[in-house]
C-alpha positions as CSV (number, residue, x, y, z in Angstrom):
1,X,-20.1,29.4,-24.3
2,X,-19.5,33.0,-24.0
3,X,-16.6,34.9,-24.1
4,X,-15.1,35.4,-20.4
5,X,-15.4,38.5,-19.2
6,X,-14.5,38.5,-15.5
7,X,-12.8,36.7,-12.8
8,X,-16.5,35.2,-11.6
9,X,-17.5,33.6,-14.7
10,X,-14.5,31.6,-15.2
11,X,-15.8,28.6,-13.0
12,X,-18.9,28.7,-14.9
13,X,-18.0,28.5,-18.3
14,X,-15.5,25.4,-17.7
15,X,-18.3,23.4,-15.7
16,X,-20.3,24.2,-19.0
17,X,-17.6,22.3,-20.8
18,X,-17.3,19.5,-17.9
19,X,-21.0,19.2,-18.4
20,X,-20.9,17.6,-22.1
21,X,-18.8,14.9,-21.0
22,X,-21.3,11.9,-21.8
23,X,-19.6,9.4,-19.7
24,X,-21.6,9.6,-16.8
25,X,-19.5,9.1,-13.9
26,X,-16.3,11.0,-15.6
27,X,-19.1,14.0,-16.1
28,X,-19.3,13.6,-12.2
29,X,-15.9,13.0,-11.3
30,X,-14.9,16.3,-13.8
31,X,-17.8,18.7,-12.4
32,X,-16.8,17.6,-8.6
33,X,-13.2,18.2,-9.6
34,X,-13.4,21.6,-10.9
35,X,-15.5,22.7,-8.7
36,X,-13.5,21.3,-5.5
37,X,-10.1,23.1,-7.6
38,X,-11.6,26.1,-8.7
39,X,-12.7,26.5,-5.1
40,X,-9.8,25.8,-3.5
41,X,-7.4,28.4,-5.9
42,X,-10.0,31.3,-4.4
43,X,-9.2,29.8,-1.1
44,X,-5.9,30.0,-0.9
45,X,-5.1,32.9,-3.4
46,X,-3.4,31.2,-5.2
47,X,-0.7,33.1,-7.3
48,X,0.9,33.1,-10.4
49,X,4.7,32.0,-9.0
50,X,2.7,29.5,-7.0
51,X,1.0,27.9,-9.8
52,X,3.8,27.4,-11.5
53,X,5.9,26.1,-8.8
54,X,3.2,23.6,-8.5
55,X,3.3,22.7,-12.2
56,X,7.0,22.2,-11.9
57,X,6.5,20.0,-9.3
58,X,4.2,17.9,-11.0
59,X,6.1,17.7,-13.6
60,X,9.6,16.8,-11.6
61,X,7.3,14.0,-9.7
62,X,6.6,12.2,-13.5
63,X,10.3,12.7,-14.0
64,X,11.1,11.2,-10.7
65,X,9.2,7.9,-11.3
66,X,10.1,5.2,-12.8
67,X,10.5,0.8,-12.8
68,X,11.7,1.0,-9.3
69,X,10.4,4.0,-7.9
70,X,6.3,5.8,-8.5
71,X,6.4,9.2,-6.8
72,X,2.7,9.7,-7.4
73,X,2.2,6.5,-5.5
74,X,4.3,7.8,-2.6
75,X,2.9,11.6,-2.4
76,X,-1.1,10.1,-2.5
77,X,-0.3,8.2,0.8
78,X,2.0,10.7,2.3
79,X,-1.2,12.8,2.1
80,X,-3.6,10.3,3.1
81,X,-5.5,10.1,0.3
82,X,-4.4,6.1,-0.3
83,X,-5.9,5.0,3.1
84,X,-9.0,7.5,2.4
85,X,-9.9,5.5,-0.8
86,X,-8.9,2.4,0.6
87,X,-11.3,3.1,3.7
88,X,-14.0,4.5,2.0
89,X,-14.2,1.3,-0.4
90,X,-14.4,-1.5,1.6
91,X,-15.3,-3.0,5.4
92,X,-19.5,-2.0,3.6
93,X,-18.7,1.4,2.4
94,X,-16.4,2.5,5.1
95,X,-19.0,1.7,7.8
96,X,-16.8,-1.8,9.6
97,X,-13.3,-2.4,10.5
98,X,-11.8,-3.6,7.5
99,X,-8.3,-5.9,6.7
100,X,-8.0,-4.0,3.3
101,X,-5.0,-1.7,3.0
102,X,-2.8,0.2,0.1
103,X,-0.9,-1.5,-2.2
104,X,1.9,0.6,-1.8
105,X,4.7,0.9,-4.9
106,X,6.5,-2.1,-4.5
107,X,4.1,-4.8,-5.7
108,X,5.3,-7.1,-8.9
109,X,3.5,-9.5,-10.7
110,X,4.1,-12.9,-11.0
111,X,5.5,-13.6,-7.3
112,X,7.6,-17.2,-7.7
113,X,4.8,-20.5,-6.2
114,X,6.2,-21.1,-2.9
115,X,5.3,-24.0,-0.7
116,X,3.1,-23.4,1.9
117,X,5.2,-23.4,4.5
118,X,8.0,-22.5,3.0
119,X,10.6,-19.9,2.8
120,X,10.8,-16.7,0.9
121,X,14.6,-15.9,1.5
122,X,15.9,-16.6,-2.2
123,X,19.5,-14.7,-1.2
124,X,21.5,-14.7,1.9
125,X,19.6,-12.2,4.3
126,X,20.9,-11.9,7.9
127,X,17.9,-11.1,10.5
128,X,16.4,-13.2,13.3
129,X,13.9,-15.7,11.5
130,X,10.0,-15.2,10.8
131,X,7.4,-18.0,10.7
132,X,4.1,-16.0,9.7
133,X,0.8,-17.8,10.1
134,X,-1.9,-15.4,8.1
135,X,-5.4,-16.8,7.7
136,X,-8.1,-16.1,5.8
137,X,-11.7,-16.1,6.1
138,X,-14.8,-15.0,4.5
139,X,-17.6,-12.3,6.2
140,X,-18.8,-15.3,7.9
141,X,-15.6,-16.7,9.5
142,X,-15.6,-19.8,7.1
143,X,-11.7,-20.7,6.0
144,X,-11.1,-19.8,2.2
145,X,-9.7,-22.4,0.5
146,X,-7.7,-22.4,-3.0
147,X,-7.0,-18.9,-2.6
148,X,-3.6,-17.5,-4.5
149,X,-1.6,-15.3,-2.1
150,X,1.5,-12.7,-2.8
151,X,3.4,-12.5,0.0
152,X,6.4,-9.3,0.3
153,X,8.7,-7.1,2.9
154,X,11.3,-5.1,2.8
155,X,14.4,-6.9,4.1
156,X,16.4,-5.7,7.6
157,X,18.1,-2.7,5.6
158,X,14.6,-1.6,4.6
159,X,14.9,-1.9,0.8
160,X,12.8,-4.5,-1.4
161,X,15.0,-6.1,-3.5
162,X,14.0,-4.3,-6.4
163,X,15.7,-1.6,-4.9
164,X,18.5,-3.7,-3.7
165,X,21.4,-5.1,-6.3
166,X,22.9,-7.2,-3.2
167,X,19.2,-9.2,-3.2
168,X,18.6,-12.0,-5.0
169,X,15.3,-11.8,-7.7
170,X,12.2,-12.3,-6.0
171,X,13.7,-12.1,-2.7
172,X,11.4,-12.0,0.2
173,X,8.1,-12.6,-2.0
174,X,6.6,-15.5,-2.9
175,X,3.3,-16.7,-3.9
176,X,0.9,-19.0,-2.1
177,X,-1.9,-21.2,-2.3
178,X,-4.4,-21.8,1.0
179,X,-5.3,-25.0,1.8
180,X,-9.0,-26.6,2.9
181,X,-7.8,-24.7,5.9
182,X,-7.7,-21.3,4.5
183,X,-3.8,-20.8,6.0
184,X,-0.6,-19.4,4.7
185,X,2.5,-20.5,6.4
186,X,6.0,-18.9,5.4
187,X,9.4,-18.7,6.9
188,X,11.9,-15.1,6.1
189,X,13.2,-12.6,8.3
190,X,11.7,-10.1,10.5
191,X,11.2,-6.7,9.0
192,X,11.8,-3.4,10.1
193,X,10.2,0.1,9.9
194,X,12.1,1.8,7.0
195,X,12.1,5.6,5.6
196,X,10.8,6.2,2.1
197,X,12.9,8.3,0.1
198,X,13.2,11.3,1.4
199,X,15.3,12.5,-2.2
200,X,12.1,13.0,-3.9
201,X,9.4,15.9,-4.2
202,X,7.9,14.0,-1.0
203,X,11.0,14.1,1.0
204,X,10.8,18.2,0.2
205,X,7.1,18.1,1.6
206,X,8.3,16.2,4.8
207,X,11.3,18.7,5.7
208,X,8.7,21.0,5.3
209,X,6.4,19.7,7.6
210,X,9.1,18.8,9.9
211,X,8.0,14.7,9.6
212,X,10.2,12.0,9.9
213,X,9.9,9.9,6.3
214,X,9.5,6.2,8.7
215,X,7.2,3.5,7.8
216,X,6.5,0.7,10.8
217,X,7.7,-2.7,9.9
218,X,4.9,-4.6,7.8
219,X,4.6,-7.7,5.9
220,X,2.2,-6.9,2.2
221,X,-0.4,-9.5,1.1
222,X,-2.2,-9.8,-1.8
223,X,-5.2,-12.6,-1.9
224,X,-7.6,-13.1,-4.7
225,X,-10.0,-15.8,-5.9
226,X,-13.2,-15.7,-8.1
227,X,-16.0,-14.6,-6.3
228,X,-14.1,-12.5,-4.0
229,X,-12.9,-8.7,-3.8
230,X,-9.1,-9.4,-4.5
231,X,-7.5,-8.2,-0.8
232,X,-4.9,-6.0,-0.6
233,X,-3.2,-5.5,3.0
234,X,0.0,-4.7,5.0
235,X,0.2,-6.3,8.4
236,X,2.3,-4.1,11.1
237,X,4.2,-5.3,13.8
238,X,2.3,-4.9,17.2
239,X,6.4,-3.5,18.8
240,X,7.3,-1.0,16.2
241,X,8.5,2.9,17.3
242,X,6.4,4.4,14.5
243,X,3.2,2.2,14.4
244,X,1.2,5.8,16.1
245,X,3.8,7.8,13.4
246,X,3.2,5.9,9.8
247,X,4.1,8.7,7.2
248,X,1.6,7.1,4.7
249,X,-1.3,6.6,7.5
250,X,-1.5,2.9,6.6
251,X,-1.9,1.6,10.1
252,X,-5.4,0.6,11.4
253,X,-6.4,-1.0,14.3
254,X,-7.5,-4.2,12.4
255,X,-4.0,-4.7,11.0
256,X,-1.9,-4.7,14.1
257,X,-0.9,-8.4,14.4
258,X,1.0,-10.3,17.1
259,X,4.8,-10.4,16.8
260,X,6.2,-13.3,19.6
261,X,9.4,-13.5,20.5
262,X,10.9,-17.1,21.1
263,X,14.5,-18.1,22.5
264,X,14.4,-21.9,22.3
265,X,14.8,-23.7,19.1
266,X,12.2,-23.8,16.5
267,X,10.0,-27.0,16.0
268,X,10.9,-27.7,12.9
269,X,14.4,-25.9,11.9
270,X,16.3,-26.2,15.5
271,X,18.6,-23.6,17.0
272,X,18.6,-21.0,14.8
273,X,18.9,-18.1,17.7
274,X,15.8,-16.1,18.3
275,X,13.1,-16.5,16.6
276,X,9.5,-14.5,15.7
277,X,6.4,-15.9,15.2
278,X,3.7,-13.3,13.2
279,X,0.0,-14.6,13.6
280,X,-3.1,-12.5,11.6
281,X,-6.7,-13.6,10.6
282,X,-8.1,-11.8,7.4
283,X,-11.2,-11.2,6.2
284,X,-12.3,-11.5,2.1
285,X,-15.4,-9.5,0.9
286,X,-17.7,-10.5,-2.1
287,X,-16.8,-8.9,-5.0
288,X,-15.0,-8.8,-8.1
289,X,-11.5,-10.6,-8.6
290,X,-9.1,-8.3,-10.4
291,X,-5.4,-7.4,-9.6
292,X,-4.6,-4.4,-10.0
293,X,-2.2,-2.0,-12.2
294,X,1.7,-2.7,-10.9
295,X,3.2,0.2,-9.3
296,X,6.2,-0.9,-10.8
297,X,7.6,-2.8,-13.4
């Protein structure tokens, strides 16, 4: 490589570099990448108090995550780029409505095996009452049976009780197993829409960008099974303020489920004031089984 002599062979001599890499796809990813960053520091002029504002900020972000909180997480879908990858890898390419969605930064392993049908309230949690009713299906509408579901929301004050000392462990998750059926039947409370933290280098980009920090209410699912791309999703409730307003652009047509209000008593648990029912059909792609990396610990 030869010595750098001007502004224009900069670009160049790194691709050069990039170029050796003998992993194939990193050698793409790396060439795309500096060619998409080079570009884009000509594009805006980029100068040298900018630069390192940025690299402060990136570093303040790393310093800002941690077992209950990943900034890097929250900044990827405050930009969109979580629902771009998330689009662009699933429903055949990005080609068909798809029920895949982002993980988001909450997710834990090890949810606690919870009777289908049963409740996910591990701690007193005031709220009108949920029964959700989720079901899943293959490509060809056949019920998936034997399939292991996580199952997670935010309580009524908008925190997951990671977040929360006054929650108990676990709270509002719980794990699930379908039936021949391919349903999932639980009983919590009904969430709400809830602001991320607005604290953070993310809360800085919203003041900028005059955006309110709220999330629509949402119920998380996870779903995996050999044989089958491991579904990730958040399901929105169809009467929330911010469902046209998400500041992560998580929302998508096919995740808009019914949210039904009832006033007499429940079926099976009586008067216990009014009461929501949450109903939502998902569909599982062929692929590969794997869970992925907690955002959290």
């Amino acid at each position: 490589m030869p010595i750098i002599a001007n502004l224009e062979e900069v670009t160049p001599a790194v691709q050069q570099v990039m170029a050796q890499t003998t992993d194939p796809r990193l050698r793409e990813i790396m060439t795309s990448l500096i060619s998409h960053l080079h570009g884009f520091v000509r594009d805006v002029g980029l100068t040298e108090a900018e630069f390192q504002q940025a690299t402060r900020l990136l570093n303040t972000m790393g310093q800002q995550s941690n077992d209950k909180h990943n900034e890097f997480v929250l900044m990827a879908g405050s930009l969109g780029v979580s629902s771009l990858v998330c689009l662009m890898n699933n429903g055949e390419g990005g080609t068909t409505e798809t029920t895949q969605s982002l993980l988001g930064p909450f997710w834990r392993l090890n949810h606690p095996m919870t009777e289908n049908g049963g409740s996910i309230l591990r701690s007193e949690t005031p709220g009108p009452r949920l029964y959700g009713t989720f079901r899943f299906v293959d490509k060809a509408g056949a019920p998936i049976a034997g399939l292991e579901v996580d199952i997670w929301h935010a309580s009524p004050v908008g925190l997951y009780e990671n977040q929360d000392e006054d929650q108990a462990e676990f709270n509002l998750r719980g794990k699930f197993l379908t039936g021949e059926d391919g349903i999932v039947r639980f009983k919590s409370v009904r969430p709400i829409g809830y602001p991320i933290p607005t604290t953070t280098t993310v809360g800085q980009l919203l003041t900028a960008q005059e955006r309110h920090p709220y999330r629509p209410a949402h119920v998380h699912v996870l779903a995996h099974k050999p044989g089958l791309k491991t579904l990730i999703s958040q399901i929105y409730v169809d009467d929330t303020d911010t469902l046209h307003s998400d500041v992560q652009f998580g929302v998508t047509r096919a995740l808009v489920a019914d949210l039904v209000a009832h006033d007499g008593p429940h079926p099976e648990d009586g008067d216990v004031g009014q009461w929501f029912t949450l109903d939502h059909r998902l569909v599982l792609e062929p692929g590969e089984s794997r869970l992925p990396i907690p955002p959290i610990k």
